[in-house]
N, C-alpha and C positions, 0 to 999 in steps of 0.2 A: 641601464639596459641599452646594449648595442642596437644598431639595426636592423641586425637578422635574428636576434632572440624577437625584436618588435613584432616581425614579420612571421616568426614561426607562430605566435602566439594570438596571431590573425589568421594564418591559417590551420593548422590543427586545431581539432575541436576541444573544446574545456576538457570535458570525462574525460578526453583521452591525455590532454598535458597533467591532471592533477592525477593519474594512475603513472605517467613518467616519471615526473619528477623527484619524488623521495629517494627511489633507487639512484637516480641520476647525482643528485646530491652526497647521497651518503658517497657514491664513489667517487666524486672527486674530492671527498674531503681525506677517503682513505690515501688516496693514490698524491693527493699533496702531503702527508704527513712520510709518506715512504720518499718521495721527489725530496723531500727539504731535511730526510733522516731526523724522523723525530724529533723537530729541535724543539719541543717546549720541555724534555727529559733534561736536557742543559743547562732552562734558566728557571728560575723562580717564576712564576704567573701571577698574576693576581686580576682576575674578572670582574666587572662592576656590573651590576645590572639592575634594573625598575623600571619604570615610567620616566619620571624625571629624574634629575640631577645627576648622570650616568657620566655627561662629558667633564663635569667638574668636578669629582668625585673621582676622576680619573686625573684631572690637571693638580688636584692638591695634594694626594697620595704622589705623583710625581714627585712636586715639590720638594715635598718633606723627606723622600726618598736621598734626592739627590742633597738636599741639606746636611745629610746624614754621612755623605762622602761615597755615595753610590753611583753608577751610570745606567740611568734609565730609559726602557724603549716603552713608548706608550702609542696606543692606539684608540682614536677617539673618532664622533661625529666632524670635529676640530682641524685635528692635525694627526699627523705620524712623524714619532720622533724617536731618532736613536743618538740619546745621551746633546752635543749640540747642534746635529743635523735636523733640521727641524722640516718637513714638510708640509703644505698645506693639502686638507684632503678636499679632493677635487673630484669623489666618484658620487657624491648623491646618496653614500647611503655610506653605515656604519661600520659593518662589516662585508667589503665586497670579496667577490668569489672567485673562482677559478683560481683556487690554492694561495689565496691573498695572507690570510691569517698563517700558514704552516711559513710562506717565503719570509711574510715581515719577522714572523720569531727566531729562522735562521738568519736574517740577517741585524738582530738583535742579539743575538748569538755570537756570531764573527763580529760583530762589531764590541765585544768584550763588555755587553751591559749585563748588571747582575739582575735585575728584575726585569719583565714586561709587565705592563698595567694596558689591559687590553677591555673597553667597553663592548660587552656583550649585549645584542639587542631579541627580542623573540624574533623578528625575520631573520638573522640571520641562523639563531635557532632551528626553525622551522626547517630553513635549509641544509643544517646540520653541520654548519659553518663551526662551530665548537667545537664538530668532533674530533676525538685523537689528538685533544689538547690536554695536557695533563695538567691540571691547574693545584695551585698551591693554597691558594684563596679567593669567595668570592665577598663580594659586599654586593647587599641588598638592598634599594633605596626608599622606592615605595611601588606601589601597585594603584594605577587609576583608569580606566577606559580608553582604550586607545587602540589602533589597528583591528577595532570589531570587525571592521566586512575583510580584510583581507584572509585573518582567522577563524572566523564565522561567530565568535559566541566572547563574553567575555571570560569564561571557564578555559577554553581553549587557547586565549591569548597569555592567561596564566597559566596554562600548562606547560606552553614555549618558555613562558620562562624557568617554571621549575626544572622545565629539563636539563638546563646550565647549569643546577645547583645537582640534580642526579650526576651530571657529569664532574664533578667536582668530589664527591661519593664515591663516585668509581675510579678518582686519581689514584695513583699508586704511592701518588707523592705523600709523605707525613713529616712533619705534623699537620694535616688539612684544616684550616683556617675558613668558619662562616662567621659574618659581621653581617647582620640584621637590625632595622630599623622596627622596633619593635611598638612604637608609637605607631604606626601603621596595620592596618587591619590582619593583612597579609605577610608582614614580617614571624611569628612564630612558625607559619610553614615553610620560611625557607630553616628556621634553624632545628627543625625536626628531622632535618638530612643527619644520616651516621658522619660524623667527621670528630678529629683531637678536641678542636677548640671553638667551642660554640661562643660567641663573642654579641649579645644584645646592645643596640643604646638608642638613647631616646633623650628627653629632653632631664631625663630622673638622674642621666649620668654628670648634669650639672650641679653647681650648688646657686649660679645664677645663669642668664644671659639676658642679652641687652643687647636693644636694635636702636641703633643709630642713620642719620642720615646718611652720613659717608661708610657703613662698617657695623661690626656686629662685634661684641663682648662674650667670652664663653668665661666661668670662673669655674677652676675646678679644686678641690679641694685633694691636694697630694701629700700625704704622710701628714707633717704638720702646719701644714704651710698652701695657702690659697697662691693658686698662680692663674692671672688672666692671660687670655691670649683676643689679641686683639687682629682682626682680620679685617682688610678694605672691599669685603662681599657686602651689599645690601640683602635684607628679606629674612625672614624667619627661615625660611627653604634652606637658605644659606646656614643657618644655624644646626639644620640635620644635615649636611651634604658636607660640612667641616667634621662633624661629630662622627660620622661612617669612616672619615678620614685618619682623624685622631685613634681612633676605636683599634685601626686594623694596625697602623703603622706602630701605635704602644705594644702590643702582642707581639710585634716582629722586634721587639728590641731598641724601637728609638723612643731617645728623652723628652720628657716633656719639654725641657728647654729649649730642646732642639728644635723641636714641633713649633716652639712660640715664637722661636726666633726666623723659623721658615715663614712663618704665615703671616705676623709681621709685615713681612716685604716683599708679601705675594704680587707678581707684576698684574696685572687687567689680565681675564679669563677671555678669548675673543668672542663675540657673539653670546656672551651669556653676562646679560645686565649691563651690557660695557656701557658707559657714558662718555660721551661726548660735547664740549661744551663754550660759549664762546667766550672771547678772553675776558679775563676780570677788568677790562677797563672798559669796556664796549660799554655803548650806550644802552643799548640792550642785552638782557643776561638769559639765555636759553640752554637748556640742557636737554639731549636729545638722549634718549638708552635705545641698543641697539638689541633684542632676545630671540632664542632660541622658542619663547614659548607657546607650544601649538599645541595645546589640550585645554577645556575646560579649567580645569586645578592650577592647572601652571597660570596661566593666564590672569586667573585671579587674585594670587599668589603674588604675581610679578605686580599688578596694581596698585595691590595691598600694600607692597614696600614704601610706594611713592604715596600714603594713602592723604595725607595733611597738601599738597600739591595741586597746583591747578593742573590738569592733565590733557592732552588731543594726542588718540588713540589712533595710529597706523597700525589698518586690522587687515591682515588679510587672512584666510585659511588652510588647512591641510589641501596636499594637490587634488585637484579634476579628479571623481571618479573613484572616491574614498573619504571612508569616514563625514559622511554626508549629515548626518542626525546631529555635528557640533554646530554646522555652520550659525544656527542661528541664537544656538543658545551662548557661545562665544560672542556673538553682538550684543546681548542682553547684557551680558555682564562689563561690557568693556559699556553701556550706557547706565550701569549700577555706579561703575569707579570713576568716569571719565566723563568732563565739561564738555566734551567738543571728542565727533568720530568720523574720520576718515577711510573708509572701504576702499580696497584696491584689488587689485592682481598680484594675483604671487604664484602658484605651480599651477595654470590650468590642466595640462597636460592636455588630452583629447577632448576633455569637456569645454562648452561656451563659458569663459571666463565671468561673463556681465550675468549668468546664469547662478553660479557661485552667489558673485554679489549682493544676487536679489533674494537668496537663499537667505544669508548673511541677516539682511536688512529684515527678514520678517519677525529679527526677536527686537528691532529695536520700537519703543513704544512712542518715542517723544521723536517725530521725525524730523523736529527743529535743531537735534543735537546732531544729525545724519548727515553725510557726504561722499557722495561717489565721484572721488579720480581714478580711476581706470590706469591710466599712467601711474605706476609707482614712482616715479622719479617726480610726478609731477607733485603726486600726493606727500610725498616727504616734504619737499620746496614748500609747498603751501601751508601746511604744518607748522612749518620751521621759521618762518613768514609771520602767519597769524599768531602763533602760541604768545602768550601776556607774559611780558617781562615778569622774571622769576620761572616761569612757568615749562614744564616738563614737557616734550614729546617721546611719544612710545611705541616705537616698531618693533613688531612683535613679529614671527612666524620664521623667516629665515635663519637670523645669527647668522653663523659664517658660510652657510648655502650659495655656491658659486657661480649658480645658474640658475633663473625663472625658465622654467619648461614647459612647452608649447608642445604645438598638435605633431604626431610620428616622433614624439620624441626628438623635437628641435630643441634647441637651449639657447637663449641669450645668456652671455656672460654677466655677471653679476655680483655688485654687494654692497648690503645695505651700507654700512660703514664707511666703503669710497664716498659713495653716494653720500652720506651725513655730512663726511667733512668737507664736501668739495659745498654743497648747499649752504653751508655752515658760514664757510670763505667768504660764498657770493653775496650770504647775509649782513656781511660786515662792510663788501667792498661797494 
């Protein structure tokens, strides 16, 4: 958010922005698909969307795309990338507006890539950021609580998303591809949209899988012949966020081989589970993961991977002024998984940060395992410092988030990742 949307949003009253804003929306999302000439009629789409695993679910279907001898544009929480120009995304949010999505698809477009892999989120929904995107297919991930107060209800937050799956319905394009995670409560209602090829998978589409410390094992069982595919993702989550992958990209034509030999040599996903860690000769062996996960599910999820592990938990929360009701049940659970908890700052936004914090702390029980550094930088350092040889640290909330945001919408520049490696140096030197 610029400065004069801050400012208009302080001065015009609520009732009257929330009676603006939908018409507002829907026309600039018209008048950017006419500015950029329809360009999503010219390439293949493929829309990712749920709760979690949306950004990686979008890095793997990349992947496997371009493994396949294709040039791919994809658009994530991550990055924006056309084929090997690769961008970091630097706006704070997933889908940004004023004709963002119509310009990146023509110039996905001119830049001669055959698919876009484009993450769809309900805010950008809301805003109607989808619309007059003709999509070819979407994958569904999962459905969990998240953006309650900005969408008022959890019904309505799942409504923003079906609307991406209606819009997908109303492509023109065929054969219309939906890929649903049906191990999820909320997966048979995205595949009860009209479309060609209704595409389910779940964990029944395996014959096994297997969680490792470094990577995950999927075996599937193809004609007569078992083929693994071995991936360097940690976590069961990893296990459905591969599976959506595989699901969609087998329907589109590519081999499994192909598939196994892409994922194989998947490089590090940025901000989602990344590890970082100090050298194998060092006197001390510490490995720090840097995630994306800011919800209850994920959050536990992410724990869970590391579950055998001594652990110290860098926790901070969703920004200032939202989604209020996790803060403290996210500390609960990070003192369910985690030896040792470090609270911090991460978005306050308008709200008093240490306010957050103390939110945070009322789910932890055992206040000996409890630590407020205020300083994120301070709080990793310390962390990275105390954590027991062998032993995991776990920052959680950002990923690849380029800015901690302060009060009128200031921003310090940011990221956890510089930050790990540079603490990581000073831990050796």
């Amino acid at each position: 958010m610029n400065t004069a949307l801050y400012w208009i949003k302080r001065l015009i009253p609520t009732v009257v922005l929330n009676k603006i804003r939908p018409p507002y929306h829907y026309l600039l999302a018209y008048l950017g698909n006419l500015i950029y000439r329809s360009p999503s009629k010219e390439i293949t789409v493929i829309a990712v969307t749920g709760t979690k695993g949306k950004s990686t679910v979008t890095e793997l279907i990349t992947a496997i795309l371009e493994a396949d001898g294709n040039k791919v544009a994809s658009l994530s929480t991550i990055q924006f990338k056309f084929g090997d120009d690769i961008r970091r995304n630097l706006y704070k949010m997933t889908m940004p507006g004023r004709f963002f999505v119509h310009q990146f698809l023509r110039e996905a477009v001119d830049a001669k890539c055959t698919y876009a892999v484009i993450e769809m989120t309900s805010e950008g929904a809301k805003q109607y950021r989808h619309k007059f995107v003709e999509i070819d297919a979407l994958v569904f991930t999962n459905l969990t609580p998240e953006h309650i107060e900005s969408h008022g209800s959890f019904e309505k937050y799942k409504s923003a998303k079906l609307e991406i799956a209606k819009q997908l319905a109303n492509s023109a394009k065929q054969p219309r591809y939906m890929v649903a995670n049906t191990d999820d409560a909320h997966g048979q209602d995205f595949l009860n949209v009209k479309v060609e090829e209704k595409l389910p998978y779940g964990l029944s589409s395996l014959k096994l899988h297997t969680l490792h410390k470094d990577g995950i094992g999927l075996i599937f069982q193809n004609a007569d012949e078992e083929i693994t595919i071995r991936v360097p993702l940690v976590g069961l989550f990893n296990v459905y966020n591969t599976l959506a992958a595989i699901t969609l990209t087998r329907a589109l034509g590519v081999q499994l081989r192909t598939i196994e030999s892409a994922l194989r040599s998947l490089p590090p996903i940025k901000g989602r589970v990344e590890h970082f860690s100090t050298p194998k000769d060092a006197v001390k062996q510490v490995t720090a993961i840097v995630d994306y996960a800011h919800t209850p599910d994920s959050l536990e999820q992410l724990y869970t991977a590391f579950k055998d592990q001594k652990k110290i938990a860098v926790l901070g929360n969703t920004g200032g002024g939202r989604d209020t009701w996790k803060r403290p049940e996210m500390a609960h659970i990070a003192e369910q998984h985690c030896d040792h908890i470090i609270l911090t700052n991460e978005d306050p936004y308008d709200e008093d940060p240490r306010k957050i914090v103390d939110d945070m702390s009322k789910g932890v029980e055992d206040k000996s395992k409890l630590e407020v550094i205020m300083d994120r930088r301070m709080a990793i350092r310390t962390a990275l410092e105390t954590a027991e040889n062998g032993g995991y640290v776990i920052i959680s909330g950002k990923g690849t988030d380029p800015y901690i945001m302060g009060p009128h919408n200031t921003r310090q520049p940011w990221s956890d990742a510089e930050v790990v490696k540079k603490e990581l140096a000073a831990l050796e030197g």
